[in-house]
N, C-alpha and C positions, 0 to 999 in steps of 0.2 A: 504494500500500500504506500502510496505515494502522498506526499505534502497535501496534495489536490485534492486527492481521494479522500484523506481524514478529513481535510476542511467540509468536502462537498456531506457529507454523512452527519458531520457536526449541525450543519446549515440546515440540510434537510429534516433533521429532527427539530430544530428548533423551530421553523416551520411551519410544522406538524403540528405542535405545539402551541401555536398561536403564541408563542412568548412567555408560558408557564414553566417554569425551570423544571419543576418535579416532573411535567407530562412530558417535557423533553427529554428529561432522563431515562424514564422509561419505556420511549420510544425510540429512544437511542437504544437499548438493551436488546428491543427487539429487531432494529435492523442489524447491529453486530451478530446475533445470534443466527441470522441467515448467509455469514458469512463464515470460512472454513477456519478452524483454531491459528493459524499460522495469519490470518490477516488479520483477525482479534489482538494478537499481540504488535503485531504493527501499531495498529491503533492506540494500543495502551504504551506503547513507547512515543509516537507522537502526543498522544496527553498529558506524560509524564513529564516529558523535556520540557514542554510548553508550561508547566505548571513549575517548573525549576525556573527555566528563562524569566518567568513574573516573580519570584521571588528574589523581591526589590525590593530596600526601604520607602524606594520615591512611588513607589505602584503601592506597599502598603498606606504611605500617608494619605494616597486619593480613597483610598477602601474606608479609613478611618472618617474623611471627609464625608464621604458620599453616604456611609452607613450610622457617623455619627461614634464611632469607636470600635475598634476591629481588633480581638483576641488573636492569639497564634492560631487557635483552631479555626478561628471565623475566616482569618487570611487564607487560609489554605481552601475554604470552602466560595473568599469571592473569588479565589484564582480559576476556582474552576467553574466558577457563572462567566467569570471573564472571556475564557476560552469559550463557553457554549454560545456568546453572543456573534461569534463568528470572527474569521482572518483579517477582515477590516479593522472593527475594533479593537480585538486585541490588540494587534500589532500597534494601532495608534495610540493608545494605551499604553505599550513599549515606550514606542518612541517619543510620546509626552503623556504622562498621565494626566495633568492637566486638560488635555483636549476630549477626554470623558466630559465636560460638561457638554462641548457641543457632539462628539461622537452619538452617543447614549439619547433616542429622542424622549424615550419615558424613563422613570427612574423611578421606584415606589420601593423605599425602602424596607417596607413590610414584606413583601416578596421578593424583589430584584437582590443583585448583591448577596445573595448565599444560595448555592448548591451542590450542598455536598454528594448529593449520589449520581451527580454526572459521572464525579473521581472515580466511583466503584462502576460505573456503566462496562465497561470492559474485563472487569474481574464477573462480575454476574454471567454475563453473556458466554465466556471461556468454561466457568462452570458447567452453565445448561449445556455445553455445547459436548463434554470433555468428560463431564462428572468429576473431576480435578480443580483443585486453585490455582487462579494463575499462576505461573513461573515466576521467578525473580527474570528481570527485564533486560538485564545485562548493560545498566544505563549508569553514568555516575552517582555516587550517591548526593542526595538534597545536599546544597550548603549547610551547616549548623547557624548560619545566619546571615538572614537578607544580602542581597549583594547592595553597594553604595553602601552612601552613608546616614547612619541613624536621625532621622528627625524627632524632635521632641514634641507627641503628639498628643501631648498635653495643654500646648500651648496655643490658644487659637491664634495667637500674633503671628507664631510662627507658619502654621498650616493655613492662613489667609492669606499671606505675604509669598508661599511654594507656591498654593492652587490656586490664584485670583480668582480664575475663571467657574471654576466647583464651588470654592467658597460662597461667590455671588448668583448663583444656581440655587445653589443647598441649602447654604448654613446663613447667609444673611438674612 
């Protein structure tokens, strides 16, 4: 499976979905599961990297902004709503997290901003498919801590003055 092909299956369950993370989730489950164990793990290695790549300080401070305060476990759960909004925003997301305010047209932070069982979408699907858990991925392991540098997000001086544009979105 290729860059494409993960994107296009990401896309297409979201979709499907009409923009509900959970239904995406598990309609993602059900389209990896009609594919053969060897492109399950494809997928689950493009998720994984993708979900390393965002673990950022500067992509945590937007998750804090935008959710209002975001745990270790909550980061890793908007990492991977981030990924399920698709290749565009991510990536814009990457390369300024700031530009989530205009990337993102709805944001409801009662729903948006956490999904944690996208992450597990590929471990389910290998199961059904396999009767097995998935494999270890053969992928680096996670940093033990964000790449950049730490922002104090506690501070709303600080996190207005990073994300003008979020802040005056969000939190103004």
């Amino acid at each position: 499976m290729d860059e494409t092909e993960f994107w296009g299956l990401v896309d297409s369950a979201r979709e499907a979905a009409d923009g509900d993370p959970e239904d995406q989730s598990d309609l993602l489950v059900e389209q990896l599961s009609q594919l053969d164990p060897d492109a399950v793990l494809d997928f689950a290695r493009h998720f994984e990297a993708r979900s390393d790549r965002a673990y950022r300080w500067d992509v945590w401070g937007a998750a804090w902004v935008l959710l209002g305060g975001v745990s270790d476990d909550a980061f890793e759960a908007f990492r991977y709503w981030l990924i399920g909004q698709g290749r565009e925003i991510f990536e814009g997301a990457l390369h300024d997290p700031d530009a989530l305010a205009e990337l993102l047209e709805d944001f409801d932070e009662q729903v948006d901003g956490d999904c944690e069982d996208l992450g597990y979408a590929a471990d389910e699907a290998y199961e059904r498919l396999t009767g097995a858990p998935l494999p270890e991925l053969g992928l680096p392991p996670t940093p033990r801590e964000p790449i950049g540098e730490p922002l104090d997000f506690e501070s709303e001086a600080v996190l207005a003055e990073r994300y003008p544009r979020l802040w005056e979105r969000f939190r103004a």
